[in-house]
C-alpha positions in Angstrom: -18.4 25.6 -30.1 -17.0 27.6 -27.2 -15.0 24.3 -25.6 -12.6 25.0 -28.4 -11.8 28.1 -27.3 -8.2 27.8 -25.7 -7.6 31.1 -24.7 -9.9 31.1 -21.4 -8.7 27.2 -20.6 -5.1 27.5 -21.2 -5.0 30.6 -18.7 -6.9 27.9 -16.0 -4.5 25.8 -16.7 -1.5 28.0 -16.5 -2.6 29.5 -13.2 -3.8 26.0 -11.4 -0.1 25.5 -12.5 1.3 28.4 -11.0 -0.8 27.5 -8.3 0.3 23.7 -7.8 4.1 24.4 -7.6 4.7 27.4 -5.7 2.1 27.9 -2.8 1.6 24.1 -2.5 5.3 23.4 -1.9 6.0 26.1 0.2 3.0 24.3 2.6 3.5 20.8 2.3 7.5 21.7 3.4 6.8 24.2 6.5 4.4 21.2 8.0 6.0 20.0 10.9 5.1 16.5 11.9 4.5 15.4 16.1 6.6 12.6 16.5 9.8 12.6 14.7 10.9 9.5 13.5 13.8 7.8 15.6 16.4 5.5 14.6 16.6 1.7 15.8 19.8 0.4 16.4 21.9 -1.7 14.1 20.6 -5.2 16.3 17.4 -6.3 15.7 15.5 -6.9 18.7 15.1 -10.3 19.8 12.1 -11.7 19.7 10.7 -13.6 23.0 9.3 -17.0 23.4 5.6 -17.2 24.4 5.3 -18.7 27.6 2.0 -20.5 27.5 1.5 -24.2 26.7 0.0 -25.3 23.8 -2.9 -27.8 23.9 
């Protein structure tokens, strides 16, 4: 039976491998994102009353 033939599946697997943690990385880290992420302040904001009435 050929499927138990490890020599040509273990090479797939090796080079996916290979594959998965050096290019991938080294593209996932140079992505630069649009809007950086700002800090809030240490207050939280205060939330204001609706002004409508209620029926």
């Amino acid at each position: 039976m050929p499927q138990l033939n490890p020599a040509p599946w273990f090479a797939i697997l090796v080079f996916s491998w290979v594959v998965f943690l050096t290019i991938i990385p080294q593209k996932i880290l140079a992505h630069n994102f649009n809007n950086e992420p700002t800090t809030m302040g240490a207050e939280k904001a205060k939330p204001e009353p609706w002004n409508w009435p209620w029926y």
